[in-house]
C-alpha positions as CSV (number, residue, x, y, z in Angstrom):
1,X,90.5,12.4,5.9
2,X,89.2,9.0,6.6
3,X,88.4,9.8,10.1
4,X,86.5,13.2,8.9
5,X,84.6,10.6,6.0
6,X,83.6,8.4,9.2
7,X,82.0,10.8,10.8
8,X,79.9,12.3,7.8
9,X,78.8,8.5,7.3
10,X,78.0,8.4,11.2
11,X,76.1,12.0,10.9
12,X,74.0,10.9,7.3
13,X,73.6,7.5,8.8
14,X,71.9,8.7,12.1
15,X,69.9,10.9,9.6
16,X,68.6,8.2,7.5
17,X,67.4,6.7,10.8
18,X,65.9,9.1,12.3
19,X,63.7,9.5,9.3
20,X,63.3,5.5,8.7
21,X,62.1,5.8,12.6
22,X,59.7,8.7,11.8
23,X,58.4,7.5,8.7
24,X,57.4,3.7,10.8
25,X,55.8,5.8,13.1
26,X,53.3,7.1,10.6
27,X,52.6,3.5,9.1
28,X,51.9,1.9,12.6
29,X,48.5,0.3,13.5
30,X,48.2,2.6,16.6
31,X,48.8,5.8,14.3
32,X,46.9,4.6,11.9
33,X,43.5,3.8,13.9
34,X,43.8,6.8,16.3
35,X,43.4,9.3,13.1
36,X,41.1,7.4,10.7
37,X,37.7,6.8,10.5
38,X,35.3,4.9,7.8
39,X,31.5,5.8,8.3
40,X,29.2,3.5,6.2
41,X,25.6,4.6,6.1
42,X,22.1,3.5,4.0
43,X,18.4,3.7,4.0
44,X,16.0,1.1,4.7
45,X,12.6,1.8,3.3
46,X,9.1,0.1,2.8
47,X,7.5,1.1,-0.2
48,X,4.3,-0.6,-1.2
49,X,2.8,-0.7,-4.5
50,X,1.4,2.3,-6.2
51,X,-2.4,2.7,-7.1
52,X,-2.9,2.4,-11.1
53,X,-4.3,5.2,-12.1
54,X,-7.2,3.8,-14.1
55,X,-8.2,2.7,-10.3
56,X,-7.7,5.4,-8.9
57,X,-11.0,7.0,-9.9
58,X,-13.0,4.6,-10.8
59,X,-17.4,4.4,-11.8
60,X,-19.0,1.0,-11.2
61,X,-22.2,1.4,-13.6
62,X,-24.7,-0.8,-12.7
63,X,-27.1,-2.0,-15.3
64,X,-30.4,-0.3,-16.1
65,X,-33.0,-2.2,-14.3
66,X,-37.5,-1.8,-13.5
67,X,-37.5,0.1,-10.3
68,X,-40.5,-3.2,-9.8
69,X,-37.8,-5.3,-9.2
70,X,-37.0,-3.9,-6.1
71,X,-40.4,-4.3,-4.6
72,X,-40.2,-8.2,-4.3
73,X,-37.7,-10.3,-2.6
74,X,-34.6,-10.4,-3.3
75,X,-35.0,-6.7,-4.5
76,X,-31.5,-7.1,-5.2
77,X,-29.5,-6.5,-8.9
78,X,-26.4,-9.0,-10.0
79,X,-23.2,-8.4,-9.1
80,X,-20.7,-6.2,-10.8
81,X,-17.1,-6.9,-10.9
82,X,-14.6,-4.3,-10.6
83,X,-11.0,-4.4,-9.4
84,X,-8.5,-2.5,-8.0
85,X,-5.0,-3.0,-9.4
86,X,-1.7,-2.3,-8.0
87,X,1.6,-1.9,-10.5
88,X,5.0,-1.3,-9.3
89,X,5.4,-3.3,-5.9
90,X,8.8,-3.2,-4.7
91,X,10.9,-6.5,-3.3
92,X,10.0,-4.6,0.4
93,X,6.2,-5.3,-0.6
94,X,7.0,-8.9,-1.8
95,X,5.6,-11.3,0.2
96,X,3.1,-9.0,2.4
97,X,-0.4,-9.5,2.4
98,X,-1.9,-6.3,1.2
99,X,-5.8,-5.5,2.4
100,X,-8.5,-2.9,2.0
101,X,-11.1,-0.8,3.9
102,X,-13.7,1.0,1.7
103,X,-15.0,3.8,3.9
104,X,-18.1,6.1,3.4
105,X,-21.5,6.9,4.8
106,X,-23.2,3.6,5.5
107,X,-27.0,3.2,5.3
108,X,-28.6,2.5,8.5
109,X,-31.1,0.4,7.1
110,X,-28.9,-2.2,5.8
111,X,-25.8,-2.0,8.8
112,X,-22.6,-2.4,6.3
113,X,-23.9,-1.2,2.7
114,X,-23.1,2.3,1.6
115,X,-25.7,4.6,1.4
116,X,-26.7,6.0,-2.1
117,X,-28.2,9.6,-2.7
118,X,-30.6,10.5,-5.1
119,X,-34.5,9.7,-4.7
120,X,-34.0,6.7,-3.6
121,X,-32.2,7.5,-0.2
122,X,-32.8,5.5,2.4
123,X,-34.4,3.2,0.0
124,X,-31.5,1.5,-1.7
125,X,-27.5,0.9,-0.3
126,X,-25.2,-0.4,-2.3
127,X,-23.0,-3.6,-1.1
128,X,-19.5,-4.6,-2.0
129,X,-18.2,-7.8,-2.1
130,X,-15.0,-9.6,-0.8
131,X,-12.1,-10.5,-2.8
132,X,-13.1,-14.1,-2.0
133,X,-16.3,-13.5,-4.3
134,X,-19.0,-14.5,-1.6
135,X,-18.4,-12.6,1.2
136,X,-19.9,-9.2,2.1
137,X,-17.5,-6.5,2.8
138,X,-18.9,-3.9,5.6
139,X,-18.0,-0.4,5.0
140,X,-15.4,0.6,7.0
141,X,-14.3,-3.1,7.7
142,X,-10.7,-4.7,6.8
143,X,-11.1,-7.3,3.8
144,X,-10.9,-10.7,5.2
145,X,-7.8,-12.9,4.6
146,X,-6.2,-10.2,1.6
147,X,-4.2,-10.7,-0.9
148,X,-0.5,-12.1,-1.3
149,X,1.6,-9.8,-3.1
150,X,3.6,-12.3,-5.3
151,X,4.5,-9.7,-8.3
152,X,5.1,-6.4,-9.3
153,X,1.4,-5.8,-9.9
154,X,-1.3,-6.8,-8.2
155,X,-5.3,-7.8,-8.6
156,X,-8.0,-6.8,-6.2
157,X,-11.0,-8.3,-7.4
158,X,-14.7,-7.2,-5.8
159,X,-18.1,-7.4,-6.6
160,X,-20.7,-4.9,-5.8
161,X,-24.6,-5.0,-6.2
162,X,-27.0,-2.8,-5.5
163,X,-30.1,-4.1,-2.3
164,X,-33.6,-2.9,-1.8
165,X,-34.0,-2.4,2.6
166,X,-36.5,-4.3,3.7
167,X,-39.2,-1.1,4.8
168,X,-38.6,-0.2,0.7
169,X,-39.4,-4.1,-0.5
170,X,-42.5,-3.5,2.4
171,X,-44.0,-0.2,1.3
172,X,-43.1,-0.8,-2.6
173,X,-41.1,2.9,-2.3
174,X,-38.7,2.6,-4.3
175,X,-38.7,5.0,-7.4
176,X,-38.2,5.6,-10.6
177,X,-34.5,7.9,-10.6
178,X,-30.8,7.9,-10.7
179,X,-28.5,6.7,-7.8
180,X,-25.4,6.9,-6.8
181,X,-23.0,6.7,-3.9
182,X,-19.1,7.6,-3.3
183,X,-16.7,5.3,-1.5
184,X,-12.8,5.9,-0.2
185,X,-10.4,3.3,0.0
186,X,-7.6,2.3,2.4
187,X,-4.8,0.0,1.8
188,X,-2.4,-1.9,4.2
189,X,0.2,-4.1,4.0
190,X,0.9,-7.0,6.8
């Protein structure tokens, strides 16, 4: 009987090994990298600010003025402030320097102003100034130096004003009448 007992613990023995040797098999580094897999994926994005919506559509009114005082030098009004402002840059937009282009139908009489419609076409363009406060912004022309975006919203200060061309200051033609002209603008970050 002992001899028949020896040989069941040989047989169950030889078992448990067999399965010991299978299951270290399955937890081995070479088993283990040849049949996983980790993917890690993400998005990169550059977001810049968005457009407030009060600037979005904007009117610039310039104030009521004698059509006289466009027949003699400087035949030019004040300047008017108005700003574009930007709200919700994103930490991808921090530390850019964002910059504009106004686009629209220039006057050729003054190379640079926008042209206005009305009666006074041709007569009268309308010029915008820089964010810098002094210095003329063609149409169609990237602002100067730009702006740092340093915040979650930002300030685009310009001026406009409205000049006289010089054949209207000459031939005293400018009118009596309303005015107006339409700009676009384009923003870019650097």
């Amino acid at each position: 009987m002992r001899e028949v007992f020896m040989q069941y613990s040989a047989r169950v023995i030889k078992f448990i090994m067999a399965g010991l040797a299978i299951l270290m098999l399955s937890l081995s580094p070479a088993h283990a990298e040849s049949n996983s897999q980790m993917q890690f994926s993400g998005e990169l994005f550059d977001r810049p600010c968005t457009i407030d919506n009060d600037s979005l559509q904007q009117e610039v009114i310039f104030p009521t003025r004698p059509y006289r005082d466009f027949w003699v030098l400087p035949a030019k009004t004040p300047s008017v402030a108005f700003a574009i402002n930007l709200v919700h840059c994103y930490a991808s937009t921090l530390g850019k320097l964002v910059k504009i282009t106004f686009r629209g139908t220039t006057e050729s009489a003054l190379p640079g102003y926008v042209a206005v419609q009305g009666n006074n076409a041709g007569k009268l363009a309308i010029g915008i100034i820089d964010t810098d406060g002094q210095t003329l912004l063609p149409i169609g022309t990237v602002t100067g130096q730009g702006l740092l975006v340093n915040s979650d919203q930002v300030r685009l200060p310009f001026k406009a004003f409205v000049q006289a061309t010089s054949e209207a200051v000459q031939n005293r033609s400018v009118a009596p009448g309303v005015y107006m002209a339409t700009v676009q603008f384009e923003l870019s970050y650097q």
